[in-house]
N, C-alpha and C positions, 0 to 999 in steps of 0.2 A: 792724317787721322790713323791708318793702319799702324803708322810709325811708331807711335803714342803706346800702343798695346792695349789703352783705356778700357775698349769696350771686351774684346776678349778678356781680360782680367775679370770684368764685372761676370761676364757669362758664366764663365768659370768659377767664381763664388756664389752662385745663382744654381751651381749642381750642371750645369751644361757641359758637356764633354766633347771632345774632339771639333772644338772651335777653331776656324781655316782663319787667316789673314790672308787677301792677295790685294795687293796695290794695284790697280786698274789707271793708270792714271788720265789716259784721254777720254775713259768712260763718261765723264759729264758733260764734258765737250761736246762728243757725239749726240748724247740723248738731247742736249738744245739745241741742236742742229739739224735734227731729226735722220740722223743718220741708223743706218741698218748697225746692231749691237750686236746681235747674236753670234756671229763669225770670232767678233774680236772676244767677246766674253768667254767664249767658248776657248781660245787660244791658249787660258789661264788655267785650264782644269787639265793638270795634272798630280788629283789626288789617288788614290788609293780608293782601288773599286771595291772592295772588300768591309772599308768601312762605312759607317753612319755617321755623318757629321755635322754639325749646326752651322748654316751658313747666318750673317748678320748682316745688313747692308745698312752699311754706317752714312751711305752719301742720301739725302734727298732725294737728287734725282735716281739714284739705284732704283727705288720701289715703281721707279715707270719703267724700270726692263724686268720686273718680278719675270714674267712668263721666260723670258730669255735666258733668265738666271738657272729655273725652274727645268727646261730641257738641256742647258750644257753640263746641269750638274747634278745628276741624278743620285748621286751620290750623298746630295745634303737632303735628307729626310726631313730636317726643323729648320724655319726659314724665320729671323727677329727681323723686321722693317723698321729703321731709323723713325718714321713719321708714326709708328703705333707707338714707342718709347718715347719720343720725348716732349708728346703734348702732356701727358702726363707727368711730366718731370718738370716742365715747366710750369704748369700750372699750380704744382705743388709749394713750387719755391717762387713763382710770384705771390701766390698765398702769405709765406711765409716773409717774405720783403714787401710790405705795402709799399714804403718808401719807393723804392725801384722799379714798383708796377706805376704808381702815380711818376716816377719820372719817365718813362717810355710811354705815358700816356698823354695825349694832348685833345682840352675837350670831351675825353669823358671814351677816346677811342685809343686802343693800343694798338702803336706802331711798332710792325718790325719791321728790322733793318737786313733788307738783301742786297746781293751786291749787283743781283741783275733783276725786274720784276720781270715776271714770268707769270702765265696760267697757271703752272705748277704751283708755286708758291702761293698765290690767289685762291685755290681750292685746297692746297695746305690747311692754309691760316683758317678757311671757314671749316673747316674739318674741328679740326683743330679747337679752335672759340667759337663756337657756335652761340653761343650766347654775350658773348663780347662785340664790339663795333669795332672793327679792325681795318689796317691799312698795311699797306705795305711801301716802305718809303727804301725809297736807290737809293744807298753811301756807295763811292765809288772809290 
């Protein structure tokens, strides 16, 4: 995802300045494993004390080490959470594709497709569509 640039770019046309990219890459490992974050999180921050920077947590599970993120990097003043962006974004654009909401849906409930279920994902989805009947179905 960092690779991509995707979401830095969007920030950045959005008026957001000094947007960070750091690849974390065993950070979701850890957080399903319920391993201690803060240490390794913290390993990755070497920005520049001086500035104010938007940090953006592009994974899922990021937003469950928010506080972690939060003390190793005192440096990021505006914090974007993946899970506030993109119920919105999806919701918009299944609006906009009925076709493709009615195919992800079976019986009248929409399935998403994780690739492990988790709690996480479970109070995602009800966050999320709270007004929808939702599931969450393993593709492995």
């Amino acid at each position: 995802t960092v690779n991509s640039h995707v979401y830095k770019n969007e920030m950045e046309k959005m008026g957001k300045e000094n947007v960070i990219e750091i690849e974390m890459p065993e950070l979701a490992i850890m957080i399903e494993n319920n391993v201690e974050v803060y240490e390794y999180i913290k390993s990755f921050n070497n920005l520049d004390k001086n500035v104010d920077y938007t940090g953006v947590l592009v994974c899922t599970h990021y937003g469950i080490a928010i506080n972690d993120f939060k003390k190793a990097y005192l440096q990021i003043k505006n914090w974007i959470l993946q899970e506030d962006i993109v119920p919105d974004y999806i919701k918009k654009y299944l609006k906009e594709k009925n076709e493709l909401k009615n195919s992800l849906s079976q019986n009248h409930t929409l399935q998403i497709f994780v690739s492990k279920e988790s709690l996480v994902f479970k109070t995602f989805t009800q966050k999320w569509f709270p007004d929808e009947d939702v599931i969450c179905v393993e593709k492995v």
